[in-house]
C-alpha positions in Angstrom: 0.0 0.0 0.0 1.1 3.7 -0.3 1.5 4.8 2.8 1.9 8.5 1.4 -2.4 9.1 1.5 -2.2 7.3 4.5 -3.4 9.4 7.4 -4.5 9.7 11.3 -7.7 11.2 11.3 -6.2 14.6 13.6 -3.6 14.6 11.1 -6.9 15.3 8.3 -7.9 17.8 10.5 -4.5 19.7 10.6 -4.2 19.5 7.4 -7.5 20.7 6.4 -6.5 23.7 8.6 -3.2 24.2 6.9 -4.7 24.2 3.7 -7.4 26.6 4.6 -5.0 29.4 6.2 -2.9 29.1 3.2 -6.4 30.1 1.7 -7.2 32.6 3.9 -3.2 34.6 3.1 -3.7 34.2 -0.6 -6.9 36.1 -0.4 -4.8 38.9 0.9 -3.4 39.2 -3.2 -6.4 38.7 -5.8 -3.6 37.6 -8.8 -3.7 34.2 -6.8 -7.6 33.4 -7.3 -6.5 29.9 -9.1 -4.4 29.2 -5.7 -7.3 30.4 -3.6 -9.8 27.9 -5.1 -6.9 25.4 -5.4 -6.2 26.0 -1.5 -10.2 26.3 -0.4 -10.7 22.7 -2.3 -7.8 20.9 -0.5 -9.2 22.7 2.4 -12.8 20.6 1.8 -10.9 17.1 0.6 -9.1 17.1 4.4 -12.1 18.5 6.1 -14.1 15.4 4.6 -11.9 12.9 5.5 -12.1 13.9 8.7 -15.6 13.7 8.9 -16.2 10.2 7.1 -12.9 8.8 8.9 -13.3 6.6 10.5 -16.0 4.6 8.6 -17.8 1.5 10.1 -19.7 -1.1 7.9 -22.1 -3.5 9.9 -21.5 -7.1 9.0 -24.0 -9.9 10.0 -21.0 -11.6 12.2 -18.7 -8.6 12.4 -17.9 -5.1 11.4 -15.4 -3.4 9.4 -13.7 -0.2 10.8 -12.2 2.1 7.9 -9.3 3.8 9.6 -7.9 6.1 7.1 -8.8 7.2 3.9 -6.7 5.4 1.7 -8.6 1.9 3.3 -11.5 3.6 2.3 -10.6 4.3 -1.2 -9.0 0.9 -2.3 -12.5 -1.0 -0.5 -14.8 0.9 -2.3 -13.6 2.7 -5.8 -14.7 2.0 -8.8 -12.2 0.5 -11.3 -10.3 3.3 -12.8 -11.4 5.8 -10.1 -9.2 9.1 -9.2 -9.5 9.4 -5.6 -10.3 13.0 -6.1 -13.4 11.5 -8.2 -14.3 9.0 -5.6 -14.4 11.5 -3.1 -16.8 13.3 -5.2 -19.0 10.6 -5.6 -19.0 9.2 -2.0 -19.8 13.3 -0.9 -22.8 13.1 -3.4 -24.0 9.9 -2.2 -23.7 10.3 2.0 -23.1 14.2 2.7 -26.0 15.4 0.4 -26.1 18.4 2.7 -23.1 19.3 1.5 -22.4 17.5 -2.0 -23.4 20.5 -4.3 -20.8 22.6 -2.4 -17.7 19.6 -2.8 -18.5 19.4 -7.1 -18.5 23.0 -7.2 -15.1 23.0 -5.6 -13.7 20.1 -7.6 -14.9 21.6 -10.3 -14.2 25.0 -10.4 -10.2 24.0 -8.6 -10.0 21.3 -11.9 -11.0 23.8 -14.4 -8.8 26.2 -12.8 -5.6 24.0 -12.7 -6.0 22.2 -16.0 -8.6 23.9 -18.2 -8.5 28.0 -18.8 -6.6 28.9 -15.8 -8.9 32.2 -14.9 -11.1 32.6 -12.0 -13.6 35.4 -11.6 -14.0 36.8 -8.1 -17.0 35.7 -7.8 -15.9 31.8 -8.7 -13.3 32.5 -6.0 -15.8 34.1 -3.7 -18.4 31.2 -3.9 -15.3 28.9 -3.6 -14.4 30.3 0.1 -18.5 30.4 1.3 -18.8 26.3 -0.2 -15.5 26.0 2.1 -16.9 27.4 5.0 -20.1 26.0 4.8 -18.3 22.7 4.4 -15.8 23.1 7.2 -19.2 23.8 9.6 -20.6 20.6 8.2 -17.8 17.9 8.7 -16.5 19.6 12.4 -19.8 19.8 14.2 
């Protein structure tokens, strides 16, 4: 196994907080929106791990306990599956409160990364509020 996506679940939560005040400086210079969305989705991955970590699954003579993400990931993806795209689809299927919120972030972080590289401030805007409405979710 790869032990690099292998973590704790506090060390998700550190991370998800590192992540987000490198967010929160960038925001201090608006040439870095692409780094702001980058940074508030990063944020959002960690921040989910930490609330779906760890992950129990009821068996008829025993139960399964997830203990880190990457467990997670190789029990349940789909052939061929990113883990950025699993993520995605495991938000959409148990965090529905949320799930709108995580594909606006993966998608507007992919598009600006890979695809045309320019971010409105109001794509970056909505990017910090799905953050912060996400962070609220997975640490209550």
């Amino acid at each position: 196994m790869d032990t690099t996506y292998v973590m704790g679940n506090s060390n998700n939560l550190q991370q998800a907080r590192h992540n987000e005040q490198t967010c929160e400086y960038l925001q201090q210079d608006p040439r870095f929106k692409d780094w702001i969305v980058t940074t508030a989705f990063y944020s959002t991955i960690y921040y989910i791990r930490h609330k779906i970590i760890p992950y129990t699954v009821a068996g008829s003579e025993n139960e399964i306990v997830y203990q880190n993400f990457e467990e997670l990931y190789q029990n349940f993806k789909r052939e061929h599956q990113s883990r950025h795209q699993f993520t995605v689809e495991w938000v959409s299927r148990n965090h529905r409160e949320v799930a709108a919120e995580f594909r606006f972030l993966f998608d507007s972080c992919n598009s600006a990364r890979y695809i045309n590289y320019v971010v409105t401030k109001t794509v970056m805007d909505d990017c910090v509020k799905a953050l912060s409405k996400i962070k609220e979710y997975c640490i209550r």
